[in-house]
C-alpha positions in Angstrom: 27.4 -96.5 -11.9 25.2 -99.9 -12.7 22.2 -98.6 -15.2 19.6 -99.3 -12.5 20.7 -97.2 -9.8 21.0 -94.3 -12.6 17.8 -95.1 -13.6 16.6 -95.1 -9.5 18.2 -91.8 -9.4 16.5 -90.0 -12.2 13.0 -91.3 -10.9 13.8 -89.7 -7.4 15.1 -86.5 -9.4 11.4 -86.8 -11.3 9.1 -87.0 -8.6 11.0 -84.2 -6.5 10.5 -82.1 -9.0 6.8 -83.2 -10.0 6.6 -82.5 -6.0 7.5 -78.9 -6.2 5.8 -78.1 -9.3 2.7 -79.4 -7.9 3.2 -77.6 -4.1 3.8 -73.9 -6.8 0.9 -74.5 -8.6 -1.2 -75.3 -5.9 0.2 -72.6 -4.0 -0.3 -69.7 -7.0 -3.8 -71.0 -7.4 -5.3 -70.0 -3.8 -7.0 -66.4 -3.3 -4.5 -64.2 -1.3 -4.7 -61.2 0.9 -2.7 -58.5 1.3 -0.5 -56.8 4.9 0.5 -53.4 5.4 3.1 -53.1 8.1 3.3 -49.2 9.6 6.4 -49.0 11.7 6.4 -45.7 14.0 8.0 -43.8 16.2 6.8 -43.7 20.3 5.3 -40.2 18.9 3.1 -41.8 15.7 5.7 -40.5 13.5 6.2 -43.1 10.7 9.8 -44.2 9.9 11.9 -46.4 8.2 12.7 -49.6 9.2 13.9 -53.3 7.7 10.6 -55.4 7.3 10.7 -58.9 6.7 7.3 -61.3 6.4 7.6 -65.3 6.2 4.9 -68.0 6.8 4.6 -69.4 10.4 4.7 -72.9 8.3 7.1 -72.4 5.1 6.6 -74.9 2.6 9.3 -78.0 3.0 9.8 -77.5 -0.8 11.3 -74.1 -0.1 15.0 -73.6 0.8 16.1 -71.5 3.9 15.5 -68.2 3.3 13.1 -68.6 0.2 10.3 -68.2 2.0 11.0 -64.5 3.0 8.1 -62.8 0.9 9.0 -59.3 -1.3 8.1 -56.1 1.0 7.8 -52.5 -1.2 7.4 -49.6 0.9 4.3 -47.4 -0.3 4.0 -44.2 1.3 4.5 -44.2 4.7 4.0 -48.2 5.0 6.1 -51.6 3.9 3.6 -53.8 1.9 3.4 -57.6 1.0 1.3 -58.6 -1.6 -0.1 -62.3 -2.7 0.2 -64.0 0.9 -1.6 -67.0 1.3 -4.5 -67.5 3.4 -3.1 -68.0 7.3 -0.7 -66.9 9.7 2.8 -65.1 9.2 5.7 -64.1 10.9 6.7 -60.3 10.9 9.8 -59.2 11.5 10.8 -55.1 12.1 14.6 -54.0 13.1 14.1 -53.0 16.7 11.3 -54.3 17.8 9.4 -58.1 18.7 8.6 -59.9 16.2 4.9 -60.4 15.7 2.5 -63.3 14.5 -0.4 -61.6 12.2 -3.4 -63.4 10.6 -3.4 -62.8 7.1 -7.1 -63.3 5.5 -7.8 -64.0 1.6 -8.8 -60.7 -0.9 -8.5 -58.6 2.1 -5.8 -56.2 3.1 -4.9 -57.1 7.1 -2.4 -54.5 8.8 -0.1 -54.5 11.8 2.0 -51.3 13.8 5.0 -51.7 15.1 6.5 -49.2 17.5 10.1 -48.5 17.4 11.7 -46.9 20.4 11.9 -46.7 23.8 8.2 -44.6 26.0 10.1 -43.7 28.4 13.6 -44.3 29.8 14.1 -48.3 30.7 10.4 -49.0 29.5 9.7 -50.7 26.0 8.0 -49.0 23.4 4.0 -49.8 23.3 2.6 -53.0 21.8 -0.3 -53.1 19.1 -1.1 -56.9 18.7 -2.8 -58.0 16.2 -7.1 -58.5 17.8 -7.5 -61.8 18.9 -10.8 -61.7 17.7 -10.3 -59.2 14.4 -13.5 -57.8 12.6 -12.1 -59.3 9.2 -13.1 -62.4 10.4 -16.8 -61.5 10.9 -19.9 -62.0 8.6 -21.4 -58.9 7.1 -20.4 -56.0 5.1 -17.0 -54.3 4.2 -16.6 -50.7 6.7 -13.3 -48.7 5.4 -12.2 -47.0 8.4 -10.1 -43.9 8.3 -8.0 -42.6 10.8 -6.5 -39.2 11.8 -4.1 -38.3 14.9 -2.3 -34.5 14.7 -3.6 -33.5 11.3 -1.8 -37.3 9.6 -2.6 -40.3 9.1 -2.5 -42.2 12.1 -1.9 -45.9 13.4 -3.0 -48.1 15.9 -6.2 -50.1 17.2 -9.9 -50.0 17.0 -12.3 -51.9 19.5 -16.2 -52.4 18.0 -18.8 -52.6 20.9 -22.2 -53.2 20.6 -23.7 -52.5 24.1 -21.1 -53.4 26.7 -19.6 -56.2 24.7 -16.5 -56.4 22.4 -17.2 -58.0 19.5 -14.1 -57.3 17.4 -10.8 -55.2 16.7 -8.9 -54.1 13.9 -5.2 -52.9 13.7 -5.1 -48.9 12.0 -2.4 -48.6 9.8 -1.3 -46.4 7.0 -4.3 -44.6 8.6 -6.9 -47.4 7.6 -8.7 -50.5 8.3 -10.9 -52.8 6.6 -13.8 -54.4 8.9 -16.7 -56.9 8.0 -19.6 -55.6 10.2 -23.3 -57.1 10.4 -26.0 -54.8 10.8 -26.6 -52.7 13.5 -25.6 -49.7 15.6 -21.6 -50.1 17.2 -19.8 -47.6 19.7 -16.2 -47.8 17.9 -13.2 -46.4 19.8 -9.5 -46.2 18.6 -6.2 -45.7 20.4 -3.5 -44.6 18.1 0.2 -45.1 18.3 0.9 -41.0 19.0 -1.4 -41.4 22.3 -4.5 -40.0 21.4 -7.9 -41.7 21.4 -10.9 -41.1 19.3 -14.8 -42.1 19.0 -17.3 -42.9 17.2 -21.0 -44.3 16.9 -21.1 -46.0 13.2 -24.7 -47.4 11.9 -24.8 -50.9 9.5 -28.1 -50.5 8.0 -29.8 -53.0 5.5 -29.6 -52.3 1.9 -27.3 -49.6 2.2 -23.8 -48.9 1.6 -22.1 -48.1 5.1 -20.3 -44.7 4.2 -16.6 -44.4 5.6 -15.8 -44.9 9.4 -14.1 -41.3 9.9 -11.8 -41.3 13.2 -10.1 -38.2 14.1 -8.4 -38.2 18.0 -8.7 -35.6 20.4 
């Protein structure tokens, strides 16, 4: 091989791998957030399932497959830690997939319901808000939710008069919300079919107390 197009050939080698050095580093140096995934049963029983999370938009530097993030299972949910900033693709064994919103230092959460309701109908669906409270301005509410004496999972809808102003997915029988002050009607629908209620108060220079939701 003629000396300059071995020469040509380790300058490509060289800036390839200056290219991926540079996309790592980049990458390990943004804040990341944190997703629970709770994967249950049609009666809010959690199970065991095989959980895979990848990035809507993997990195070219990656190879097939490599961008498949590490999942650990941690009490009754699968968690993946050190996600970037932005959306991600969740895959659970029996059923849709699902696109989830991952935010920076924060822990986001998504359900997934394995199983049939009913004979010939699909199991029910807990999307992800398309409007979800961790995106709001104000201060950190830790909700905690109960359905038949466990932990439950599920959704939350935040109203302040007759309006909607956010959601939040409940799982491992939790969510984090950024609320602004005020007085909120909060209602939850969990997984297992019960519902629950609450009136929650944001008040200035104070910390907001845990969000307690227990379903009838």
């Amino acid at each position: 091989m003629p000396k300059v197009s071995r020469l040509l050939l380790l300058w490509v080698a060289a800036q390839s791998l200056v290219s991926i050095v540079v996309a790592d580093t980049a990458r390990a140096a943004l804040p990341r957030g944190t997703l629970k995934i709770d994967v249950r049963d049609v009666s809010g029983k959690a199970i065991e399932a095989k959980v895979t999370v990848q990035p809507e938009k993997p990195l070219l530097t990656e190879s097939p497959g490599a961008d498949h993030r590490a999942v650990v299972r941690q009490g009754d949910v699968y968690v993946a830690d050190g996600l970037t900033d932005g959306n991600w693709i969740v895959e659970v064994e029996g059923a849709p997939p699902q696109l989830v919103r991952v935010f920076e230092l924060r822990t986001s959460g998504i359900v997934f319901v394995v199983g049939p309701a009913k004979p010939k109908k699909p199991a029910p669906r807990f999307n992800q808000p398309s409007r979800p409270c961790e995106a709001l301005e104000g201060v950190l509410v830790e909700a905690i939710a109960f359905e038949k004496g466990r932990l439950a999972a599920g959704q939350l809808a935040v109203h302040q008069g007759k309006k909607v102003i956010c959601g939040a997915t409940i799982a491992g029988g939790g969510a984090s919300l950024k609320l602004p002050v005020g007085t909120f009607n909060i209602d939850a629908v969990m997984v297992g079919g019960g519902h629950a209620h609450a009136v929650y108060a944001v008040r200035v220079g104070r910390t907001p107390p845990p969000l307690v939701l227990r379903s009838n």
